[in-house]
N, C-alpha and C positions, 0 to 999 in steps of 0.2 A: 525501291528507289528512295520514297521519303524516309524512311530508316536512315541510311548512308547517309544523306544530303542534312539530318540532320546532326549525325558525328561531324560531319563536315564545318556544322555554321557551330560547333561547338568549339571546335578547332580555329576557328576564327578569332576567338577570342582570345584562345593562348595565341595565336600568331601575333593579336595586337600587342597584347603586354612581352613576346618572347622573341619577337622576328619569326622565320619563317624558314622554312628547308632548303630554297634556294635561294643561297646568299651573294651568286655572282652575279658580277656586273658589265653592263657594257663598254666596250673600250672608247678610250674617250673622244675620238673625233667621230663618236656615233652617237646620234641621239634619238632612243625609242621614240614610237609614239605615244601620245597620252591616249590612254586608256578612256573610253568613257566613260559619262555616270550612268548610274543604275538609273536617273531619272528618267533616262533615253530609252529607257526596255520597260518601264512599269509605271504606269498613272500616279500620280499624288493630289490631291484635293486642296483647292486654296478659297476659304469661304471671304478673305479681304478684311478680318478681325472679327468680323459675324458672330456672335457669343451660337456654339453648336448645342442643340441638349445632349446629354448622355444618350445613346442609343444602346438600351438593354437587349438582353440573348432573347428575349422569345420578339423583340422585332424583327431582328438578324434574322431568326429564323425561319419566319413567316413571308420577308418582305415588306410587313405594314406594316406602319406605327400603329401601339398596342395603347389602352386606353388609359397608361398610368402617364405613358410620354404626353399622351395629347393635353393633359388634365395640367401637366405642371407646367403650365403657361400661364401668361395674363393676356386677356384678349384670345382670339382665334386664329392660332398659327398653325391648323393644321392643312393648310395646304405647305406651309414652310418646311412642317418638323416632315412629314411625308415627301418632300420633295431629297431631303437631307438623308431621309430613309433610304432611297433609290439610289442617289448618288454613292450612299458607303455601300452598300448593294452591290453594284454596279464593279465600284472598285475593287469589294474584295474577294468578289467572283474573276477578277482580273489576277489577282494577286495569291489567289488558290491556283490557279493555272500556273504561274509565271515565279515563285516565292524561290522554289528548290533550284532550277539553274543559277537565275539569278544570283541566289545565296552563294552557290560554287564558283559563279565569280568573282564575288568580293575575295572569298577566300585568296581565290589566286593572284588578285590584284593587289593584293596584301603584300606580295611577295619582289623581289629584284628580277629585274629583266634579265635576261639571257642574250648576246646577240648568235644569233648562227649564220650558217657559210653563205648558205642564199640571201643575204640581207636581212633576214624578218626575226621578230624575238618573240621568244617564248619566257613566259611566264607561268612557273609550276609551284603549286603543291602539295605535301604528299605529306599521311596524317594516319599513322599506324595507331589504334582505337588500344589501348591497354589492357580494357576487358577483355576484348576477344581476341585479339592481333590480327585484326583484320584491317589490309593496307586498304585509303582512298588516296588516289591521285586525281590531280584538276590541271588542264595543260592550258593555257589561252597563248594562241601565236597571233601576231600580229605585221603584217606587209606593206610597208609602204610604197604606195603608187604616187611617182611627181606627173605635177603637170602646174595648168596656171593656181592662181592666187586662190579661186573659185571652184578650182575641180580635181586639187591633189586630196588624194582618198586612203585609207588604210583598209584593206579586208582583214576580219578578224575570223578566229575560228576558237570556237573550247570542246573539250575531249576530258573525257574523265575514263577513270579505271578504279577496279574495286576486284577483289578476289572473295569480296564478303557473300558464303552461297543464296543468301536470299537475293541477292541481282546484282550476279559476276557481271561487270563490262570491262572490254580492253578497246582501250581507247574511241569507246564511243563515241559522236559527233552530236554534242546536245545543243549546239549551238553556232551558226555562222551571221556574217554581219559584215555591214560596210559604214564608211563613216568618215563625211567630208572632215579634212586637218584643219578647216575653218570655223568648224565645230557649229553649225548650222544646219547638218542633215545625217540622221544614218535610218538603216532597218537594219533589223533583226526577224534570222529564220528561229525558228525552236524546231524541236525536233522530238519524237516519242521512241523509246527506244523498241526492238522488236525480238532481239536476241541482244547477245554480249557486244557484238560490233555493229549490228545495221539500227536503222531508225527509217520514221516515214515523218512528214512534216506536221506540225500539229498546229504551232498557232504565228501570223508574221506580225510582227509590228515595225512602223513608221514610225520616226519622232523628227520635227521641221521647228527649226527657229525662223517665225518669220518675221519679215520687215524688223529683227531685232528685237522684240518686247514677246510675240508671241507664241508661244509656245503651242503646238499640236502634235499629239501622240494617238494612233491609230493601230487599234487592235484587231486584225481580223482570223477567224477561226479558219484556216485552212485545210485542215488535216483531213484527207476524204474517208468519213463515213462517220465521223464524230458525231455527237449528240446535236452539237452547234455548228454544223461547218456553217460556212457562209454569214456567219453571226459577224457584225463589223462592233467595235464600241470604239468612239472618238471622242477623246478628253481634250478640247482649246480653255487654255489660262492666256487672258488677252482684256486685261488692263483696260476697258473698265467692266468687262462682261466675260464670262466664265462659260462652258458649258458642256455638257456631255449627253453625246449623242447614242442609244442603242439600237442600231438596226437588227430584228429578227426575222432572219430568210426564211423562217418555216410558218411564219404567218406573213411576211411581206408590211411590216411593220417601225415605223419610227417613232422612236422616243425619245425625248429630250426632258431635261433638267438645266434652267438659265440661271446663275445670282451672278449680280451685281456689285460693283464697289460699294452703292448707297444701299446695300442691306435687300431691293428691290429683286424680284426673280419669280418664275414662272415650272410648272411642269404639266409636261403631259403624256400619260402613259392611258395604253387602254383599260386599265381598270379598277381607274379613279378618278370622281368627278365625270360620271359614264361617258369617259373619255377623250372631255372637255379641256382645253388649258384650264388651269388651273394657276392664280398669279396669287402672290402678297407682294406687300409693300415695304417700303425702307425701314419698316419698325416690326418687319414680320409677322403681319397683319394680315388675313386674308382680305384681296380687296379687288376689283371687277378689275376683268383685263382688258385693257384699251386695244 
């Protein structure tokens, strides 16, 4: 599958600079829906202009900041650069799960709507690989449901096909989703695949605009028998306070990571600062927490 998905996001690029295989359009007293962003399926970190340090491979690796990070500081930021560790942690264990559908649908969102007979529009396309001439196709349909100002919704669905023998799918189901037209609320199911057509659920995400300004995106591991099922991570971007939350259902455990507008923020995970908050201050300073 990351084979495929990544011809795919290669294709991506000739689609931007080439257009794309499906070039028809909808008729004109139709008007698709908009598509959502990818912000709405996958976390993004916003430190508020915070200068971040570099986080080298053998942090990544580990999870802790490693003794060259901690050193290149002035003053004692390392409850700060460790809390920063956690957070891209955090995120790009999100974004190892989530990168390859994802990716497949930008591709397709790259592409011109289609309407069809039942009202709803598909969005295809389809990326014969040179080297090998092995087809990928990406299908995303989309339906629009009316109702009032506050509760007209679009269900989405993506489907992909591949004839490539390391993981033939026909018209798999790697992703469904709903998504208020007020652009204020959707989820997303993901899906793992089990053969060429079926799939079992793997990971859901929530993403909620709320009161307007703030953003919360809710990751939880579904999938029954996963490594992590039950694992929730919750990313809120909320003007003047940030934060992300990791609950682990196999030790019954919460974690958090706070900053701040003024540079100020706190963390606390079990297995640092023996599992004590852990706060700096507006100069990324470690400093007692109130």
């Amino acid at each position: 599958m990351r084979a495929a998905i990544r011809v795919l996001l290669a294709a991506l690029c000739l689609a931007t600079l080439w257009g794309c295989s499906n070039d028809a359009t909808a008729p004109e007293d139709r008007i698709p829906p908009a598509l959502p962003q990818v912000s709405t399926m996958k976390p993004t970190l916003n430190f508020y202009g915070v200068a971040i340090p570099t986080v080298d491979p053998q942090t990544l690796a580990t999870g802790k900041a490693g003794d060259a990070l901690l050193l290149d500081q002035t003053g004692d930021h390392s409850n700060f650069v460790n809390g920063v560790v956690r957070a891209f942690l955090l995120m790009f264990g999100a974004y190892d799960v989530l990168n390859e559908p994802i990716g497949a649908w930008a591709v397709a969102a790259n592409s011109l709507p289609t309407a069809l007979d039942d009202d709803s529009y598909l969005w295809t396309y389809i990326f014969i690989d040179p080297d090998t001439g092995f087809e990928y196709s990406v299908f995303v349909y989309g339906n629009t449901h009316d109702g009032g100002p506050h509760d007209a919704y679009v269900d989405w669905r993506m489907e992909v096909s591949s004839n490539d023998p390391a993981q033939p799918l026909d018209h798999f189901v790697w992703l469904t989703g709903e998504s208020l037209r007020d652009h204020t609320a959707c989820f997303w199911q993901f899906y793992s695949p089990v053969n060429a057509t079926d799939g079992v659920e793997s990971v859901h995400v929530d993403w909620n605009l709320l009161d307007g300004k703030e953003t919360r995106l809710v990751l939880t591991v579904n999938g029954a028998g996963l490594p992590n099922e039950g694992d929730i991570l919750t990313f809120n971007d909320n003007n003047p306070e940030s934060s992300i939350e990791y609950y682990d259902a196999s030790e019954d455990y919460l974690s958090t990571v706070v900053w701040r507008t003024n540079g100020s923020g706190s963390l606390h995970v079990p297995d640092y600062n023996g599992g004590a908050t852990a706060c700096w201050d507006q100069h990324q300073i470690n400093t007692t927490c109130k």
